[in-house]
N, C-alpha and C positions, 0 to 999 in steps of 0.2 A: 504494500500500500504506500505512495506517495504523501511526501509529509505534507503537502497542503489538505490531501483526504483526513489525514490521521488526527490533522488537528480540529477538524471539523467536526469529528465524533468524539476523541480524546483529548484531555488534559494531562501533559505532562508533569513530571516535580522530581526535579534533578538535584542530584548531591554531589559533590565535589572533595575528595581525600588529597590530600596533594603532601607528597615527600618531598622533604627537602636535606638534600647531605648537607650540613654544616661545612662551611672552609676553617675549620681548626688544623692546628699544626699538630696535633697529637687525635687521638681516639678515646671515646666517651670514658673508658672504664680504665683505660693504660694508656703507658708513653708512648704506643706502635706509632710507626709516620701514618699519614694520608694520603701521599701521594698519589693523584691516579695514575696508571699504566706502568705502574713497577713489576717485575717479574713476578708470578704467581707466589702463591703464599712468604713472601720475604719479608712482609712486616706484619709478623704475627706473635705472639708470646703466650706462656700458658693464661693470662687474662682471658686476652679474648679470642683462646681455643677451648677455654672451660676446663681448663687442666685441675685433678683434685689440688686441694688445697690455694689455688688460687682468689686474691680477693680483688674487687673492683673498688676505683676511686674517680669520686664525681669530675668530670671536666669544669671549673668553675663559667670559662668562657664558651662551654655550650650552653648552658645554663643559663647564662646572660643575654647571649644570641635568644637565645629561645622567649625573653620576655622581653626583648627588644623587637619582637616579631610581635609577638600580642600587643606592646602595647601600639604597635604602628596600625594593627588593624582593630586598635580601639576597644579591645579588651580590658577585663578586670584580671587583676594579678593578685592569684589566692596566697591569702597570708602561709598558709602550711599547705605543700605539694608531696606526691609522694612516689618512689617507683614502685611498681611491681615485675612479678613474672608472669610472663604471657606461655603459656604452656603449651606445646605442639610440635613433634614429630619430622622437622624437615631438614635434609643433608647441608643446606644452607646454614642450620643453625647448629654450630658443634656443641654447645651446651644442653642441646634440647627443649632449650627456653629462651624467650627475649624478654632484655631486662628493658623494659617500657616504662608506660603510665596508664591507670584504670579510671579511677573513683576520683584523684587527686591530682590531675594536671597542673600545669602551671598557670595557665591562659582560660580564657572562660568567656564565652556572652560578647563576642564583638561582632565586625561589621567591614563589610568594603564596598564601596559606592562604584561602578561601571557605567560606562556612557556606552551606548550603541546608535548604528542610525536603525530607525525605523518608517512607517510608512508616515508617521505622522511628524518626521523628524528625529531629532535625536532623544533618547529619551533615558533617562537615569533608571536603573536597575539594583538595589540593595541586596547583597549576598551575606546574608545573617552567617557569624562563626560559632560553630559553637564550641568548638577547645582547642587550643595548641598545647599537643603536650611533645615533647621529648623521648627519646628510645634510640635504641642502637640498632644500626643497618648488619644485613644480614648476608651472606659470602655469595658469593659470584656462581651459577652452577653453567656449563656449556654440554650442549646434548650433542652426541657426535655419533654421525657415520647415516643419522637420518637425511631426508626431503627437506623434512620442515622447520628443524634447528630445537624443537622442541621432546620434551623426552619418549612422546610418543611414536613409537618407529626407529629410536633410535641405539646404536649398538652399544654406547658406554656414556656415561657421566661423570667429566671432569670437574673440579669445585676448586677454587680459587678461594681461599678465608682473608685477604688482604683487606674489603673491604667490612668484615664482619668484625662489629665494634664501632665504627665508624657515627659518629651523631648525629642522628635524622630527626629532623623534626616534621611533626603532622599534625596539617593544618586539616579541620576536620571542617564544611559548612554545613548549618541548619538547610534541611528539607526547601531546595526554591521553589517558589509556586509563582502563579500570574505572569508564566513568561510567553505561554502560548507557542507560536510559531516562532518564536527567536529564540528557545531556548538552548541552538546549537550553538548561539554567535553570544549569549549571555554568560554562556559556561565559556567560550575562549573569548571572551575578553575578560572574566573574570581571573584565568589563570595566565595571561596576558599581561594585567592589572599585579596582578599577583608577584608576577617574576619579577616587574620594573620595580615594585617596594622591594624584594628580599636587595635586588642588586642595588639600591642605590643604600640602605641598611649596610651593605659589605657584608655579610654573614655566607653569600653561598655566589658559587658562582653562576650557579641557576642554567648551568650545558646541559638540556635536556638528550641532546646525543649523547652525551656522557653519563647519563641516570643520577646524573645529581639533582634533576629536578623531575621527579616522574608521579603521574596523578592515574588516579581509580575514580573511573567514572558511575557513578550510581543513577539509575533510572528507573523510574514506574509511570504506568499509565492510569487515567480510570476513567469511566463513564464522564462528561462531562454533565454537572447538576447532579454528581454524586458524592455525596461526604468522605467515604472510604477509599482510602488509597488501593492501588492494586500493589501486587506483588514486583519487587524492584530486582534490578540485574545489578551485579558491581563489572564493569568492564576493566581488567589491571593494567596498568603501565603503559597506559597511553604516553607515548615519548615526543612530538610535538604536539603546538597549538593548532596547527589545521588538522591534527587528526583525536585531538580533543573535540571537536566541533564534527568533525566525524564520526564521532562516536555516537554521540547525543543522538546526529540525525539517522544514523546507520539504525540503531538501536530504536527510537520512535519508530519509524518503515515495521520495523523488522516486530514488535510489539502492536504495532496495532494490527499487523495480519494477523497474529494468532489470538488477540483478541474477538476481531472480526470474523473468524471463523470457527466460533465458540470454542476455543479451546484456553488452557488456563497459561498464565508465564509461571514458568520456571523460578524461584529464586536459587540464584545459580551466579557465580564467575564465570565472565567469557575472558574469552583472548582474543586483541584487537589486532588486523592485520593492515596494516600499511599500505600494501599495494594495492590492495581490495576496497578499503575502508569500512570493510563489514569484522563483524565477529565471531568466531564460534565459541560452543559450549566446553567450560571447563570442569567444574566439578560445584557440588551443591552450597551453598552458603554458609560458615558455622554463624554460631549465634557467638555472644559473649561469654554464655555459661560453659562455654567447649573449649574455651580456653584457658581456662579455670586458675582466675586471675588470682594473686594473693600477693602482699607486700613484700617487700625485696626485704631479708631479713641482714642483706649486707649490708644496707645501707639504711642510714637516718633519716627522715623529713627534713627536707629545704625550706628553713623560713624567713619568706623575704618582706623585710622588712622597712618604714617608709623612705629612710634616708637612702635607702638600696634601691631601690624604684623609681623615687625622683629624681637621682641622680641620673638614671637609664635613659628616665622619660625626658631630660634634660637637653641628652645627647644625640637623640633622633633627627635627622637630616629632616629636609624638605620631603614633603609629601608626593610621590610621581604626578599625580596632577596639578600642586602646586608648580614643578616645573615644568613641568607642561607651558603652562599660562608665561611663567616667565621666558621661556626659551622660543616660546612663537613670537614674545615682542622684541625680544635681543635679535633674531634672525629675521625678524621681519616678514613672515611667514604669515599667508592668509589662512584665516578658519577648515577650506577646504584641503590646502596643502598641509598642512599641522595635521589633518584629520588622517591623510591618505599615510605621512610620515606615522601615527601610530599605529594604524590597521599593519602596516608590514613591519612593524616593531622596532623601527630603523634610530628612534631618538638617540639610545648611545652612541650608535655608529655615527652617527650625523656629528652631535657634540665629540667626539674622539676624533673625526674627522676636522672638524673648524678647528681644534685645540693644535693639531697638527698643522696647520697653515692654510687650508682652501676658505674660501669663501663659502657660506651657510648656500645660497644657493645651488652653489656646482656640486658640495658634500649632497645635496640632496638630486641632482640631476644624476650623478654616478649610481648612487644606492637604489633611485626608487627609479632608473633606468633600465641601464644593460646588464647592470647586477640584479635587481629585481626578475628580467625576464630569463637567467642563468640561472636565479633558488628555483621559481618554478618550475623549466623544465625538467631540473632531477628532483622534484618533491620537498623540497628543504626550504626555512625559512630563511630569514636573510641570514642572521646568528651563526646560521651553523656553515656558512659557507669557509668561513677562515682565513679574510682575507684582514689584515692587520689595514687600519684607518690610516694609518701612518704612510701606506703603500698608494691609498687612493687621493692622496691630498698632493703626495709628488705624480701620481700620474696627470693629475688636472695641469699643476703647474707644468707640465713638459707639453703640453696640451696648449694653456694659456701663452705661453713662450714662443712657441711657434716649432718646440723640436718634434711635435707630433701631431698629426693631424686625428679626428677623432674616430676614424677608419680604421687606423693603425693601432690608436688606444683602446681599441675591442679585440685587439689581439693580444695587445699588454695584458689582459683584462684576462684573458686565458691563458696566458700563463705564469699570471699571479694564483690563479685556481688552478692550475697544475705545480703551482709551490716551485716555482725556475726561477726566482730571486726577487730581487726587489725591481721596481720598474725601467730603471736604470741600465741593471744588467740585463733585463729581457729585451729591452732595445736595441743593447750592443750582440746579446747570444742571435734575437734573429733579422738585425742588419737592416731594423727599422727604421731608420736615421730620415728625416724629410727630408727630398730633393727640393732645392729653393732655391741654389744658383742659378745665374742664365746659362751658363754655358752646358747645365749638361740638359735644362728644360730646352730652348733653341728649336735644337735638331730634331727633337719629337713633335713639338711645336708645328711645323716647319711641315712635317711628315706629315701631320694632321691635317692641315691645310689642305696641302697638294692632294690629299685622299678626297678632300670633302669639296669640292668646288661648287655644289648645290647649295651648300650652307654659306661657304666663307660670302657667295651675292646675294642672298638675303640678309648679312649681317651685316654688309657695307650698303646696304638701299636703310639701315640704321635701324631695321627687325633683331634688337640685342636678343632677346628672348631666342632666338635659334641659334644661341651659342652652345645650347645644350653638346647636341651631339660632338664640337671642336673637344670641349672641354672631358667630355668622359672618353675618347678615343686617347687624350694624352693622359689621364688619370688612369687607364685600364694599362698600359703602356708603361707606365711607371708605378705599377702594381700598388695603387693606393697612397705613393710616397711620395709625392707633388705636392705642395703648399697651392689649396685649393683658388685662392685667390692672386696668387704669384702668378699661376694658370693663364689665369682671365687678364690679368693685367696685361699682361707678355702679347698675350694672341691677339685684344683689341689693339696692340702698339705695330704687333706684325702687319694688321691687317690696315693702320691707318685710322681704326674707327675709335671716336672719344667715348670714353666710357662713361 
């Protein structure tokens, strides 16, 4: 069923789990590094492999991250927090348990305000929290020798514990309702929203390719003018924002057909596939009681106290949509281009960009250009592309200068995404240097001409407009590396005609 049907019978009410690895230099319960992509299990110790006799010790600065996160999304910070043990059976987890939070998070009752457009305009959307608590991330597993990468079908499982131990924090939201038909673009701007506070906070680096930022999508449908919710899906580790909004919508479609065909939903884990942007079934839902939470007897209750909190709540940067507002008047930026510059998540890139030397409009001609139609064609947002700001600010400038025309800076441009160096050196590796002198433009010139004698007498009876073809016959000619204007100056001067 198409989601404009779906919504016409049914009422959505989406949830949102979003993990987030903390960027501390150590791990929640020991000294191990964090590093990501260090050789497999190298920074582990009996802590956080559960070795007997091992004890754990609180990270004070995830702890801190962690209610520097509530209090940005406007939470209450509970006087006494507590961990527990989460109880359950996975090779991920070498203790057999994760040391979390139940009953007694840190974070409590807040809020994040989302702007989208809709049909009547742009319209504010409130994504109620309802707890941030703290817990340790759990080991790396790789399924091998399958189709699907997953351990179904597959001949062995390797497990990686580097990352187990590691500080996640999970941002949990209250039940959203009243989103109707947007409720695929209110969940990815919500987590959208979400990335630009953790990053400008500093606490996480927020690489959803990297799984330091990765969300579980929750969803139910029901009658609409009915009080009772239906039964809800969690979809795991959705890893971008376009395919969080895929999710939502994959998942409506996919719910209101078995609704509509009287049959009941499942509550159940799916797994979200990327290429597809659909789901399939994973395994049945536990409740709370299955995992048969009980206080960490390692550890003592955290009581944070008010000189400890005002001093956090103190130290909170500007709010993403506060700068928002200020960085559209510093770049001078209309409402629609600031709007388009959010939708494709480009604001740091742009600001890393200006900080590095280009001009606020060209940072944004580059990113929300030919960089823009490069994330789309391999599915990726702009973020994850990897190209350092620093790279695209000297590409403009080699551009503004005149040593590159911007024909040429689309191929710089790929082989910055092929990682061939900095712009500088992909110039000199592929011999892109702009032809601008007369003597070697001239003789192609010249060639041009004598080929074209149709054109060069409409261009001298003072018909400029049919210089096209003079001009792309010496630009094809000189494979792109002509100073386009150099061109035209030369040829009107060959030809006699004032420009």
């Amino acid at each position: 069923m198409k989601l404009t049907q779906a919504i016409e019978q049914f009422e959505p009410v989406i949830g949102l789990e979003t993990h987030v690895e903390l960027s501390t230099k150590s791990k929640m319960f020991c000294g191990c590094a964090t590093e990501f992509g260090a050789e497999p299990n190298t920074q582990v110790c009996p802590t956080c492999l559960g070795l007997p006799g091992s004890l754990p010790v609180p990270n004070q600065t995830a702890i801190e991250s962690t209610m520097r996160i509530g209090l940005a999304l406007n939470c209450e910070i509970t006087e006494l927090s507590r961990f527990a043990r989460k109880n359950y059976f996975y090779p991920d987890m070498p203790k057999d348990f994760q040391t979390s939070q139940y009953d007694e998070p840190f974070c409590v009752n807040g809020y994040l305000d989302v702007m989208i457009p809709t049909d009547e305009g742009e319209k504010s959307f409130r994504v109620e929290i309802e707890r941030v608590h703290l817990e340790e991330d759990t080991g790396k597993l790789t399924h091998a020798g399958g189709a699907s990468g997953r351990i179904h079908g597959a001949d062995y499982s390797l497990v990686d514990y580097n990352r187990a131990g590691i500080p996640l924090v999970e941002i949990v939201t209250k039940p959203v309702t009243g989103t109707g038909k947007y409720a695929p673009q209110v969940a990815r701007a919500y987590v959208t929203e979400l990335r630009d506070l953790l990053r400008n906070l500093g606490v996480s680096d927020v690489r959803m390719e990297e799984g330091s930022l990765r969300c579980d999508v929750n969803l139910s449908l029901h009658p609409k003018g009915s009080a009772e919710w239906g039964k809800r899906t969690e979809t795991k580790n959705v890893n971008s924002l376009r395919s969080v909004e895929k999710a939502v919508f994959s998942e409506i479609e996919r719910q209101a057909d078995v609704l509509a065909g009287g049959e009941e939903v499942t509550q159940e884990t799916r797994h979200f596939h990327e290429d597809s942007g659909t789901s399939s079934s994973g395994r049945s839902k536990e409740q709370a009681e299955d995992y048969r939470y009980f206080p960490e007897p390692d550890l003592v209750p955290v009581i944070a106290d008010e000189t400890w909190v005002s001093k956090l709540k103190t130290d909170l940067p500007e709010a993403p949509s506060v700068q928002r507002k200020r960085l559209a008047k510093e770049w001078n930026f209309s409402d629609e281009e600031m709007r388009d510059v959010v939708s494709l998540g480009a604001i740091d890139l742009i600001a890393q960009t200006v900080s590095a030397g280009a001009s606020p409009q060209a940072a944004r001609k580059w990113w929300l250009g030919e960089l823009a139609r490069r994330a789309t064609e391999i599915n990726k947002e702009l973020s994850d592309l990897s190209i350092d700001p620093k790279h695209i600010s000297e590409l403009d400038n080699l551009v503004t200068s005149g040593k590159l025309t911007d024909k040429l800076a689309r191929q710089v441009l790929e082989g910055l995404l092929n990682k061939e160096g900095t712009p500088s050196e992909i110039v000199e590796k592929r011999n892109l240097v702009v032809m601008s002198d007369d003597s070697s433009l001239l003789p192609i010139i010249q060639s041009a001409i004598k080929a074209n004698p149709d054109v060069v007498a409409k261009v001298k009876e003072g018909k400029l407009q049919a210089l096209g073809p003079l001009l792309g016959a010496v630009m094809k000619e000189t494979k792109g590396k002509a100073d386009a204007a150099k061109v035209r100056s030369l040829v009107l001067k060959e030809l006699g005609v004032e420009g």
